[in-house]
ZAKEPA-219640 format. One record per residue (C-alpha): residue number from 1; residue in one letter; x, y, z. Coordinates in Angstrom, 3 decimals. Each point is the difference from the previous one (the first is absolute). Layout:
N
+-----+------+----------+----------+----------+
| seq | type |     east |    north |       up |
+-----+------+----------+----------+----------+
| NUM |    A |        X |        Y |        Z |
...
+-----+------+----------+----------+----------+
//
This chain:
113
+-----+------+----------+----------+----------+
| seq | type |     east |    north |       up |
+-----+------+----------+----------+----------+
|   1 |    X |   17.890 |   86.278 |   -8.209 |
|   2 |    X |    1.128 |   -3.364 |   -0.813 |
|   3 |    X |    1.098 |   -2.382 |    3.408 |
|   4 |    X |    2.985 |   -1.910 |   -0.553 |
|   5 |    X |   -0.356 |   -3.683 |    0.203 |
|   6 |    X |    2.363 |   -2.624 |    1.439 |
|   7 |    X |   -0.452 |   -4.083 |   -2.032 |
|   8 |    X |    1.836 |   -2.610 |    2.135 |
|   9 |    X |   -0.889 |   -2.711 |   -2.579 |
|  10 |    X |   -0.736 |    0.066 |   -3.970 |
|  11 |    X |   -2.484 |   -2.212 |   -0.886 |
|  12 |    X |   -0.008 |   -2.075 |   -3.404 |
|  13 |    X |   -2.473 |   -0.443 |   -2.310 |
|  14 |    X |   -0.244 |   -1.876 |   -3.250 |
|  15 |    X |   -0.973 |    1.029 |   -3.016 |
|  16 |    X |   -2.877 |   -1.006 |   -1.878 |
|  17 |    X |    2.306 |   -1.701 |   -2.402 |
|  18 |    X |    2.519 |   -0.950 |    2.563 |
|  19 |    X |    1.585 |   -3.113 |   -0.890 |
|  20 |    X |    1.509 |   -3.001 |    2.074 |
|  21 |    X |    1.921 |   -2.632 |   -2.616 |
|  22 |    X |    3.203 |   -2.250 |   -0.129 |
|  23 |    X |    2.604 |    1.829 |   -2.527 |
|  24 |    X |    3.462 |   -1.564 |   -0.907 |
|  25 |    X |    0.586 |    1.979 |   -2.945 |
|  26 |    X |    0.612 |    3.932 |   -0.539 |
|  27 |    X |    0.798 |    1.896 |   -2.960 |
|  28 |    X |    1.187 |    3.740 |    1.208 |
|  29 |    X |    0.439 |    3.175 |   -2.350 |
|  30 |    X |    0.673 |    3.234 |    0.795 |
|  31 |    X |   -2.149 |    2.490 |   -1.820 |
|  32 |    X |    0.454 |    4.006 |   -0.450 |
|  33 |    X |   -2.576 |    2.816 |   -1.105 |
|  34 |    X |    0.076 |    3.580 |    0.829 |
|  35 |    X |    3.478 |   -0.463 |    1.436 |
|  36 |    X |   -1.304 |   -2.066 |    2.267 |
|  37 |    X |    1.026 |   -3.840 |    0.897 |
|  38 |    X |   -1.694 |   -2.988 |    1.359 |
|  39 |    X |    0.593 |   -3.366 |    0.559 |
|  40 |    X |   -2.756 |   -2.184 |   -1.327 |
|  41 |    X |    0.339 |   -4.078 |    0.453 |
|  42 |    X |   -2.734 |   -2.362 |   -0.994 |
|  43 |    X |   -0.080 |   -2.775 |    2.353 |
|  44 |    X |   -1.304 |   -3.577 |   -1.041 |
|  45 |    X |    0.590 |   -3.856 |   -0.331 |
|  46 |    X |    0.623 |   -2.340 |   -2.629 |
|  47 |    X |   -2.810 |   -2.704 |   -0.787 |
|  48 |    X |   -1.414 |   -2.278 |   -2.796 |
|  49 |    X |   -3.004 |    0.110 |   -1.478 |
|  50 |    X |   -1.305 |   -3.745 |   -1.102 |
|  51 |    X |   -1.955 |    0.720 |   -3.173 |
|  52 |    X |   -1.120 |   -3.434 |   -0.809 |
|  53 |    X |    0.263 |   -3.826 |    1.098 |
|  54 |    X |   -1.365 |   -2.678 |   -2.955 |
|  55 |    X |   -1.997 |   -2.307 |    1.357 |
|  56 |    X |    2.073 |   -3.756 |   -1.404 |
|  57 |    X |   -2.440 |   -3.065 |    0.135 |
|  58 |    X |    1.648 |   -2.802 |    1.681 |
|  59 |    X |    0.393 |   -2.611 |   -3.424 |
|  60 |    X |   -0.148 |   -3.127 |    2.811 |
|  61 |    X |   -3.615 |    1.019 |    1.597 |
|  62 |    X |   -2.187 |    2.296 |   -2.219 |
|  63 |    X |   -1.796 |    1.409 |    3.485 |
|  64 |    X |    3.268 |    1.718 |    1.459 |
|  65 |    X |    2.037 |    2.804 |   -1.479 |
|  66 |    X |    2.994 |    1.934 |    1.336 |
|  67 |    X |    0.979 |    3.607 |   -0.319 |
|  68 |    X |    3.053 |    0.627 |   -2.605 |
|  69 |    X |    2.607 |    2.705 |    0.625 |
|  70 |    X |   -1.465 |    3.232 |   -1.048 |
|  71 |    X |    0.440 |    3.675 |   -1.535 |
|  72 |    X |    1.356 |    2.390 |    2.505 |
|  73 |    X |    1.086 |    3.472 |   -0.064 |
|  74 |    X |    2.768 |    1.138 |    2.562 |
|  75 |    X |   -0.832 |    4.209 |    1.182 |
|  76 |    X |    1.095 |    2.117 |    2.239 |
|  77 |    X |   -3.115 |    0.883 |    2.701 |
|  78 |    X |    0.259 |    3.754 |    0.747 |
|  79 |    X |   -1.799 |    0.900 |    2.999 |
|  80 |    X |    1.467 |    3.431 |    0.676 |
|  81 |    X |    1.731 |    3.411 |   -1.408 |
|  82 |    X |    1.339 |    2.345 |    2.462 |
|  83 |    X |    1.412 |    3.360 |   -0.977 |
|  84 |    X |    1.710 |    1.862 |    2.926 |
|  85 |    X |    2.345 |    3.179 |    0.370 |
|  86 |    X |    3.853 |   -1.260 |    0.322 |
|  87 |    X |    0.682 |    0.861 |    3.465 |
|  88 |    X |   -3.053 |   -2.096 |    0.929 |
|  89 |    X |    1.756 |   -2.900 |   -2.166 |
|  90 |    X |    3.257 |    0.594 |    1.538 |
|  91 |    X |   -1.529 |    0.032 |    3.479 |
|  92 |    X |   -2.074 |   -3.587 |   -0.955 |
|  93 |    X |    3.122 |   -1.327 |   -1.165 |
|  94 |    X |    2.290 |    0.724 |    3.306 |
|  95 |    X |   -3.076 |   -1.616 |    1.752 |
|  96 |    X |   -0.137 |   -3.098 |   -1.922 |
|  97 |    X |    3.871 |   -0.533 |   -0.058 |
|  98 |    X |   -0.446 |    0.593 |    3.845 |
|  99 |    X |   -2.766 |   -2.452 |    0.013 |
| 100 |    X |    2.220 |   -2.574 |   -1.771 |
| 101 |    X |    2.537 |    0.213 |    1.744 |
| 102 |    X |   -2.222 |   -0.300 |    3.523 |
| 103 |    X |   -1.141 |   -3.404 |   -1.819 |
| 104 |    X |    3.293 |   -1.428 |   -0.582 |
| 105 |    X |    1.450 |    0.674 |    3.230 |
| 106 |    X |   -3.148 |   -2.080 |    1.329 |
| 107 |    X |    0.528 |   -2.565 |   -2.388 |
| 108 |    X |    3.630 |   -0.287 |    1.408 |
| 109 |    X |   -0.706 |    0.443 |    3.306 |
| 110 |    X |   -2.554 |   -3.026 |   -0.192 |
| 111 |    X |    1.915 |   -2.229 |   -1.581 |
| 112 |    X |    2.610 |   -0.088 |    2.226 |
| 113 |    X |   -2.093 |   -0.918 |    2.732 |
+-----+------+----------+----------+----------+
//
């Protein structure tokens, strides 16, 4: 016979592929199989890639030379994809809006000080 067993704290581990990044961008779909929906947003940032600078030879002193403007390549960085059930999205989003609003009444509070 099992004894029953009280936790007074749940501790948190991270993955082995946990990740810890700066996002500012989201794309967020809702997908559907078996009847069944989730919410799955990929969460990244925007950056450039600089593909090449020419090396320009300075025409008034053969011994110096100055990097041109180059090739780049503007991307979108995804760092993560997250697929969860929709009452765990609906839940997330209450707690962000929550969170927001938290911040803002801060912000307002402070700067009327």
């Amino acid at each position: 016979m099992s004894e029953k067993v009280t936790i007074h704290e749940l501790t948190h581990r991270r993955s082995s592929i946990f990740i810890d990044e700066y996002v500012d961008r989201y794309s967020a779909r809702v997908i559907s199989w078996n009847g069944d929906e989730r919410l799955h947003v990929t969460f990244g940032r925007d950056s450039l890639e600089v593909i090449s600078e020419p090396i320009v030879p300075d025409p008034e002193n053969p011994t110096k030379a100055t990097l041109g403007s180059g090739k780049s390549t503007p991307y979108r960085n995804d760092v993560a994809s997250l697929t969860m059930p929709i009452d765990v999205a609906e839940k997330l989003a209450i707690t962000l809006l929550r969170m927001v609003a938290d911040s803002k009444d801060r912000e307002s509070s402070e700067s009327d000080q």
